[in-house]
N, C-alpha and C positions, 0 to 999 in steps of 0.2 A: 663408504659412509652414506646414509641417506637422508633425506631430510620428510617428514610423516606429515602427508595434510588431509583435508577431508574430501579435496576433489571427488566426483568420481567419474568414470570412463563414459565418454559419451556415446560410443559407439556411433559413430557418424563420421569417421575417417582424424578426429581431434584425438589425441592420446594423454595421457595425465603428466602431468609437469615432474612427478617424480621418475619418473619414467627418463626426463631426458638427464635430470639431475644424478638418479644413477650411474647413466650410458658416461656424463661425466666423469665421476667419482671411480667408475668401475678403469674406465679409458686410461686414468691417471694411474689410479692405486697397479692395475695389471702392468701398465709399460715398467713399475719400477719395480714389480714383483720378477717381469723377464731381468732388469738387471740383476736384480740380487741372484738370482737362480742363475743366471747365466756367469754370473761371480764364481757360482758354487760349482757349478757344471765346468766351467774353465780351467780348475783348476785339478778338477777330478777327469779331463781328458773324454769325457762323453761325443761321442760324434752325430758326424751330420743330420741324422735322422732324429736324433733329441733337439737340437738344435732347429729342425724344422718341426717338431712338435713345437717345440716352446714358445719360438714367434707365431704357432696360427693360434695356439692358447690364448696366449698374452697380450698378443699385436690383433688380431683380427678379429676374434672371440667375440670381447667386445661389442663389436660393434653389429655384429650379426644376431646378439639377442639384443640391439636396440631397434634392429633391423623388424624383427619379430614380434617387441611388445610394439613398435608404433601400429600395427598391422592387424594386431589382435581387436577380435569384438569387445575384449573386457582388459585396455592395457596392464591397468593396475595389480590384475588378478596376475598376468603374464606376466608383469615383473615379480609379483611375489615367486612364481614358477621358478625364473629363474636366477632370484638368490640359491635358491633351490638345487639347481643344478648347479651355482658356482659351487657347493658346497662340495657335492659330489664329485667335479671333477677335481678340486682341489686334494680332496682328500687321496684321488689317484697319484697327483702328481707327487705329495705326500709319500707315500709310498713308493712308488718310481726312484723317488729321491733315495732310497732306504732312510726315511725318517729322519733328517736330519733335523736336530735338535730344533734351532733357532729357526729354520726355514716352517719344519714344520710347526712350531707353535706361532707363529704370523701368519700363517694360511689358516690355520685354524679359529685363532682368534679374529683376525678381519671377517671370514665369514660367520663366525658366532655372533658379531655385535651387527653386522648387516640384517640380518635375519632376527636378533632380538630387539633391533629399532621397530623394526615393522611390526611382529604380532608378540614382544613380549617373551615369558618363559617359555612357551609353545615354540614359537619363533626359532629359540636357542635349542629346545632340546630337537627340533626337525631337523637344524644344522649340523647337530652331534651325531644325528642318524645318519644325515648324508654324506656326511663326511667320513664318516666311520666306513660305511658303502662303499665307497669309492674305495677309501684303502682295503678293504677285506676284498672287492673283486679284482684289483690289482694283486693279489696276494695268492689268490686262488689260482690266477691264472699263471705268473712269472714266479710264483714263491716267497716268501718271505725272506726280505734281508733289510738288517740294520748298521744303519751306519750313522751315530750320532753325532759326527764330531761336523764342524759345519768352518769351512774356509772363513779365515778374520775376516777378508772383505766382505763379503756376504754376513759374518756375525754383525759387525760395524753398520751396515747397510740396516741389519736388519732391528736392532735396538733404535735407527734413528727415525726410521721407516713406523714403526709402533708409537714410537713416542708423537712422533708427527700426527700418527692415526686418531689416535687415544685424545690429544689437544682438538684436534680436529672434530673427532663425534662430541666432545664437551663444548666448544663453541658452538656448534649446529643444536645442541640439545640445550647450550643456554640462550641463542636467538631465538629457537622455537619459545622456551618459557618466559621471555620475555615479550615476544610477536602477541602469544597468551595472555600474558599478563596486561600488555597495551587493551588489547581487545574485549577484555575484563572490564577493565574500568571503563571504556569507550561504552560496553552492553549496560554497566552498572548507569554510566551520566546517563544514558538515552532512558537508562529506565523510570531513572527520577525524575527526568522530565518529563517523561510521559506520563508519572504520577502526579506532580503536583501539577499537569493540565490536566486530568481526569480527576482529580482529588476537589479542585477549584473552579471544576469547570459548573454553567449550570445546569447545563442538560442532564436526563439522566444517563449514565451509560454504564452500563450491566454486562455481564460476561456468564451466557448459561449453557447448560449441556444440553444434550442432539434433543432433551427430553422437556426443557423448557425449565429445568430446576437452577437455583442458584451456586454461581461459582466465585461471583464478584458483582458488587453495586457501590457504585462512588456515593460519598456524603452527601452527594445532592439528593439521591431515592430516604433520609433519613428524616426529611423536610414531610414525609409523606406516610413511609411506615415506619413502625418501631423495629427496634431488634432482632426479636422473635421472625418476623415475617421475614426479615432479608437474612434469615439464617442458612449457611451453606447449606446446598440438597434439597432446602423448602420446594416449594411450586411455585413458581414467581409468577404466575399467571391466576392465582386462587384471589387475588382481590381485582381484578378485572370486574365490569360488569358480566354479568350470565352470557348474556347474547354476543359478547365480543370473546370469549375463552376460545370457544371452539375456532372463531375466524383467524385469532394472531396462532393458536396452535398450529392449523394450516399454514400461513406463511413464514411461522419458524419452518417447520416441515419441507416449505416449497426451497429456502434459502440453504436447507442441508444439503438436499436433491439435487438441487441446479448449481449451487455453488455461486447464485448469482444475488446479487443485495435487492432484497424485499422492502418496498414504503407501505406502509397502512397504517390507518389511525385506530386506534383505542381506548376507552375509558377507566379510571382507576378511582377506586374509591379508597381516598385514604383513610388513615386511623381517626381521624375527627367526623368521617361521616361525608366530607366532602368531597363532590365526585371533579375531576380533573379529568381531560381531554388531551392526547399525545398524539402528534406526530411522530413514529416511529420508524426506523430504519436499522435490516438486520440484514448479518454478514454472514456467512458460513466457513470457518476455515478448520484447520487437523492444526492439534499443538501435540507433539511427544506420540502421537500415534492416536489423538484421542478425539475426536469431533465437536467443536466450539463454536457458540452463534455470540455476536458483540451485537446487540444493542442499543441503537443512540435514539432517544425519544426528549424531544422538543414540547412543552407543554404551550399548549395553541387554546385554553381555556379561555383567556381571554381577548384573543384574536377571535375565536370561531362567536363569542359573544355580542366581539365587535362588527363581523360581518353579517350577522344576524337580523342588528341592529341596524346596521345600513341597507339590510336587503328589503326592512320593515321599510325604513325610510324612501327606497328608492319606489316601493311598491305605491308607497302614499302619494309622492312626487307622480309615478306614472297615472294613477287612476285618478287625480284630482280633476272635476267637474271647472277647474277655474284653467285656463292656459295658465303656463308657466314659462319663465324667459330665465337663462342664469348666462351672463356674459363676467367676462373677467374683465379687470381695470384697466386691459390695455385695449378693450373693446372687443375681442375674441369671445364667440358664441360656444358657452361650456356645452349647455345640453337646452333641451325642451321634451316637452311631455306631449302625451297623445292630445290631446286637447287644444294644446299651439297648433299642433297638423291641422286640426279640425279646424280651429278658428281663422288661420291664416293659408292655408292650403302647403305650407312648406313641411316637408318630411324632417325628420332630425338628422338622416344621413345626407342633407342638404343643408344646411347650417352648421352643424359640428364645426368646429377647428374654423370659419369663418369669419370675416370680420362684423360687426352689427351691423355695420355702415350703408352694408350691401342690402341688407333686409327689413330698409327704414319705410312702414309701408302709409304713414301720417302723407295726406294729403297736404304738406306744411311745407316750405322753406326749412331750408337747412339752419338759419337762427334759433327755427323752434326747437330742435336739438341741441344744440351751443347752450340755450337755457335752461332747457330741460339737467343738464351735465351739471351747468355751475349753480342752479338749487340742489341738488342732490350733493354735490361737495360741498356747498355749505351748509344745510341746513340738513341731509341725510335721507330725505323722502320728498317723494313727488306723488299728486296724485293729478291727474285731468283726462278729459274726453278729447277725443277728434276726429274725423271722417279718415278713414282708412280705404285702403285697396287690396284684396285678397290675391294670391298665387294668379286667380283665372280672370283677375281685374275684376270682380264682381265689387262694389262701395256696401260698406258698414260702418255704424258706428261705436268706434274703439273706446272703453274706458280701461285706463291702465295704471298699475298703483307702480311704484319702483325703490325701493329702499335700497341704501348703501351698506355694505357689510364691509367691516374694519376689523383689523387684527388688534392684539393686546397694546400696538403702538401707537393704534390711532388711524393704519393706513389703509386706504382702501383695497379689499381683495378683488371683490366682486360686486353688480348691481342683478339683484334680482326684482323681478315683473312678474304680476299678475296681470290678465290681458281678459276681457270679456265682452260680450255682443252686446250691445246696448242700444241696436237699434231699432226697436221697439218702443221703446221710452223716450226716443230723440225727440223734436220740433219736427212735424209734417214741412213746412215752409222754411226750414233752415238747408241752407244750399248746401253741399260740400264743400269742404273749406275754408268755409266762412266762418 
């Protein structure tokens, strides 16, 4: 009996599971084919030399074509080989036997349903052949003789031997359709779920062939085009901007070639006219023999509008003619602009992640700070002058504005500073720090 999977041989000294589950099945079914035959032989007086056929048959046989398929570059194939030759030599012994009725149709039929487990009616009718072979070269050679009638014990052996058989390939071929049918439903749940997350998901993800045509686009691409456009086969790349068709054709291209996942961004004009921005990521894989790219594209439209707009902002922040000071509420120096460097001589990768505390440059007492803080929490804005001291200890005079920045709660995030030179316009006769 055998049991059909889809392994296949790996050729690296591992050999296929059917392979041992045969050596089994064959191990069992042969040691009780030597009794039954040896039934039959016992009582028909056959001597030693059948007797020593029968055990290397039956007894050792076995295990020397498991000895063979473990051994083979391609086991699998080598076990099919040698249902092949069970059949063959079977049908020798067959014959040997002069055909005895019930012997010979359990030799036969064990290897007909071995061989049609594995490839089917092809399977069966190779079995017919070989078996048929065997008896026709034993025939040629010793003669043809018949002898139908087959010892009770050996009949008895052999009705219960079949029936055992027959229950036997029907349980193995109803655990197999059952192992199948588990696995069915197991492929079916994974697949639903993998649809209602692609079905629900928001990204877009699209499934197109080696040529960039459509083969699959989840509900979320319908937010963008109509029907028509996401129609199997279309060209899912014709509403692209011009200038981005040819680049993502390329890196579909590179993702078939290398087999390796492609990021690049691209623009889509949808059916309203509005142009949309994608981060895109494409895979390359073979389904059924066929070449398949999965693309997952993230719409960054309004992310890249937002970085944009912060890049405006940061650039205004950088080039301002006024110094700029941005510390957090726990006193931590966010940032400064080129103009602070200028004004104060500190670099920004010298203040970064620092406390204010350290770069308090007011020729003042540290109260002047304390009140500086508790106007600003109460009342939100400071403005005054004061004689300062630069990075190289050079004295200036500092006018510095500072407002509080509060969250939707009320709390303070941040104080920001405008800082400028104002000593030009100071009192000639006003001391430092006075």
């Amino acid at each position: 009996m055998t049991d059909i999977g889809s392994e296949n041989s790996t050729g690296t000294g591992k050999y296929h599971r059917l392979v041992k589950i045969d050596f089994q099945v064959r191990a069992i079914s042969f040691a009780a084919l030597f009794v039954v035959i040896g039934v039959h032989m016992w009582g028909r007086g056959y001597g030693g030399l059948a007797w020593t056929s029968l055990a290397l048959q039956f007894l050792l046989y076995p295990h020397l074509l498991f000895w063979r398929a473990r051994r083979a570059p391609n086991s699998l194939q080598a076990e099919q080989v040698n249902l092949v030759v069970d059949a063959l030599l079977l049908g020798v012994w067959a014959a040997a036997l002069e055909f005895p009725l019930w012997i010979a149709y359990t030799l036969f039929m064990g290897t007909l349903l071995n061989n049609a487990m594995y490839r089917g009616v092809r399977g069966a009718v190779g079995a017919l052949f070989a078996f048929s072979l065997g008896a026709l070269a034993w025939v040629l050679v010793y003669g043809f003789e018949f002898s139908p009638q087959t010892e009770p014990g050996a009949i008895a052996l052999c009705m219960l031997g079949l029936s055992v058989y027959v229950v036997g390939v029907g349980n193995i071929v109803f655990a197999q359709y059952r192992k199948l049918r588990e696995t069915r439903n197991a492929l079916r749940l994974s697949e639903e779920h993998y649809r209602i997350i692609t079905e629900n998901a928001g990204d877009l993800i699209a499934m197109l062939d080696a040529r960039g045509r459509w083969v699959y686009a989840n509900p979320a691409y319908r937010r963008l085009l109509d029907e028509e456009a996401l129609a199997i086969g279309a060209d899912a790349l014709v509403h692209l901007r011009p200038e981005d068709r040819d680049v993502t054709r390329a890196e579909l291209e590179q993702a078939v070639q290398t087999g390796e996942s492609r990021a690049f961004l691209y623009r889509l004009i949808a059916t309203d006219g509005n142009e949309h921005e994608f981060q895109a990521k494409a895979k390359s894989f073979v389904h059924a023999g066929t070449q398949r790219i999965v693309l997952v594209s993230t719409d960054v439209t309004e992310l890249r509008k937002r970085d944009e707009k912060l890049a405006i902002q940061a650039n205004v922040f950088e080039n301002m003619s006024e110094a700029m000071l941005i510390v957090a509420a726990d006193g931590t120096i966010v940032s400064v602009n080129r103009a602070y460097t200028a004004l104060t001589g500190y670099s920004e990768e010298e203040v970064s992640g620092r406390p204010e505390s350290e770069f308090r440059t007011a020729l003042q007492p540290a109260e002047f700070y304390d009140e500086i803080r508790d106007t600003l929490l109460r009342q939100g804005h400071w403005t005054g002058t004061s004689w300062c001291r630069r990075k190289d200890a050079g004295i200036y005079r500092e006018w510095r504005s500072i407002s509080a920045i509060r969250d939707e709660a009320g709390n303070v995030t941040h104080f920001v500073s405008f800082l400028a030179d104002v000593s030009q316009s100071a009192h000639p006769d006003r001391a430092p720090g006075r």
